[in-house]
C-alpha positions in Angstrom: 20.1 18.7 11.0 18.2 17.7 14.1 14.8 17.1 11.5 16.6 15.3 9.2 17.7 13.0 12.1 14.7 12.6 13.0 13.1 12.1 9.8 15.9 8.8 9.2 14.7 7.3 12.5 11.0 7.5 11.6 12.4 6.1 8.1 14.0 3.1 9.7 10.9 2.7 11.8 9.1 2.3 8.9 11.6 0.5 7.0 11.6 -2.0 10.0 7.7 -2.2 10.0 7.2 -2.7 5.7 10.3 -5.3 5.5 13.1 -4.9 2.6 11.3 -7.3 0.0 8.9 -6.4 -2.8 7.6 -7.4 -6.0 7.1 -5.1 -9.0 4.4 -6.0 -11.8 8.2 -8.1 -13.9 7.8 -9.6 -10.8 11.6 -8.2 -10.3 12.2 -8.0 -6.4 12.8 -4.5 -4.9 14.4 -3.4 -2.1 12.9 -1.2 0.5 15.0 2.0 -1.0 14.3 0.8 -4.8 10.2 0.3 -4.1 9.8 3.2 -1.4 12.1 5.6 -2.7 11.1 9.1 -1.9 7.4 8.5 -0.8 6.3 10.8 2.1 2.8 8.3 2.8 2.5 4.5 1.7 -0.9 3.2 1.0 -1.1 -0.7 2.4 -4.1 -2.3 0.0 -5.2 -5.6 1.6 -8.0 -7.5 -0.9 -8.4 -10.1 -2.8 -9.6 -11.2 -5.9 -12.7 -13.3 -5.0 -14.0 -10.7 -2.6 -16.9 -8.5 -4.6 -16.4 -5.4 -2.5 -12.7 -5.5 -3.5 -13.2 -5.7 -6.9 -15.6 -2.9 -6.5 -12.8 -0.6 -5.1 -9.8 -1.2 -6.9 -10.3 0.8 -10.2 -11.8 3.7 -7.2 -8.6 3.8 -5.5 -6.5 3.7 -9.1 -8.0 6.6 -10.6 -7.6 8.0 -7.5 -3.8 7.3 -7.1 -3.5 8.2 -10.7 -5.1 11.6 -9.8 -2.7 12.1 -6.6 0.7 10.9 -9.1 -0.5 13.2 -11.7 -1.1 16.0 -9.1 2.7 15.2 -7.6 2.0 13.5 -4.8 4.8 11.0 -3.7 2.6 8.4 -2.6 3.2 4.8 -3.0 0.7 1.9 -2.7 1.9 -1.7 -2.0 -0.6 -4.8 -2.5 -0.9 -7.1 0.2 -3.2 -10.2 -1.2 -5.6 -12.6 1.0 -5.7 -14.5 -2.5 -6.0 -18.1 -1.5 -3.2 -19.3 -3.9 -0.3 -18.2 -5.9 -2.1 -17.9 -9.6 -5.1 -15.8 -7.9 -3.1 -13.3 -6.6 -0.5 -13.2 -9.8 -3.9 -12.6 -12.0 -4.8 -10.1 -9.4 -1.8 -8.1 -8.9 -1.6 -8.0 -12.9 -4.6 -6.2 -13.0 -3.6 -3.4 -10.4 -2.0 -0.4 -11.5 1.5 -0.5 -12.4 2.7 1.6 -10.1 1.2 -0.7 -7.3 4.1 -2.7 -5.6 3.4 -6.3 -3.7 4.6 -8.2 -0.7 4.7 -12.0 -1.9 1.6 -13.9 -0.7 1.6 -15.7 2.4 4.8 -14.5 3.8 6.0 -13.8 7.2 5.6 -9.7 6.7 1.9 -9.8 5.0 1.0 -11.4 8.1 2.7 -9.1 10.5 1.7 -6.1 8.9 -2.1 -7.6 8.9 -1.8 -8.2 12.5 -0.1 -5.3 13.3 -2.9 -2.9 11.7 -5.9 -5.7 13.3 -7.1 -5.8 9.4 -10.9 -7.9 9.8 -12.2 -7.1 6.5 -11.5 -7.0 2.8 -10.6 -4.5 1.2 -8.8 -2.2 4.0 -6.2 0.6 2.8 -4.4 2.0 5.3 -2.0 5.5 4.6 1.1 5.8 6.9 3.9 8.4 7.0 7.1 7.5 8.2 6.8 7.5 12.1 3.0 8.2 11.8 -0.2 5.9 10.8 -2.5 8.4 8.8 -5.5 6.3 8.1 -6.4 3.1 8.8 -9.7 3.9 7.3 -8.7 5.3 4.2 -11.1 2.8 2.1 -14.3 5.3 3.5 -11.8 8.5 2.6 -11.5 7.5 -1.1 -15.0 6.0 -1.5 -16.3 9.3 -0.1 -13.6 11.9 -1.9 -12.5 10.4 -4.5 -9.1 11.8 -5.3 -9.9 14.7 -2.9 -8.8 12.0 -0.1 -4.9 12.5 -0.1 -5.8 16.2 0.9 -7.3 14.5 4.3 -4.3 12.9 4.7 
């Protein structure tokens, strides 16, 4: 009982820190509970789709996540776009895996959680677990290991 207690306040911790509002590839909102579900890490993707490097890493990190989902893995990643307007990152997010969730553009929690992790460059992906921050380097973990990664995690 006393784990599980504590596993519902890192939960709400992290629930706190991700927000309540996402957007699935229907572009159907999705609450916190419907989006996050049963995930025990959360891969934050911040890029864009002008930015070379970025483009250069996406299909990397989606065979890898394909690899981890395959393997069982209850990760889940969630796009968080520096697109400069609301077609780019549309055309963007369409392209990502269709597991990938998003947080709108330009709103009040991209921002926080940008500032919150001190993101300077595109692409970052960060892995957290509830009431723990994994990674914030993750980008170097998959570009090095591929779909080995999760196991560093």
């Amino acid at each position: 009982v006393f784990i599980r207690v504590l596993f519902d306040m890192a939960l709400q911790e992290y629930k706190e820190l991700l927000g309540d509002q996402f957007l699935d590839h229907s572009r159907k909102q999705l609450s916190f509970d419907e989006a996050i579900g049963d995930a025990d890490k959360v891969g934050l993707l911040i890029s864009t789709a002008w930015c070379p490097p970025c483009r250069s890493f996406g299909p990397d990190l989606e065979a890898a996540y394909e690899k981890w989902k395959q393997a069982g893995h209850k990760m889940r990643i969630i796009f968080i776009s520096s697109d400069r307007d609301e077609a780019a990152f549309m055309e963007n997010f369409a392209h990502k895996h269709k597991d990938i969730i998003a947080i709108a553009l330009n709103s009040d929690r991209a921002y926080k959680l940008k500032s919150h992790f001190a993101v300077r460059g595109i692409p970052s992906f960060i892995v957290l677990a509830p009431g723990d921050e994994i990674s914030r380097e993750a980008r170097y973990d998959v570009y090095t290991a591929g779909s080995d990664a999760c196991k560093m995690w």
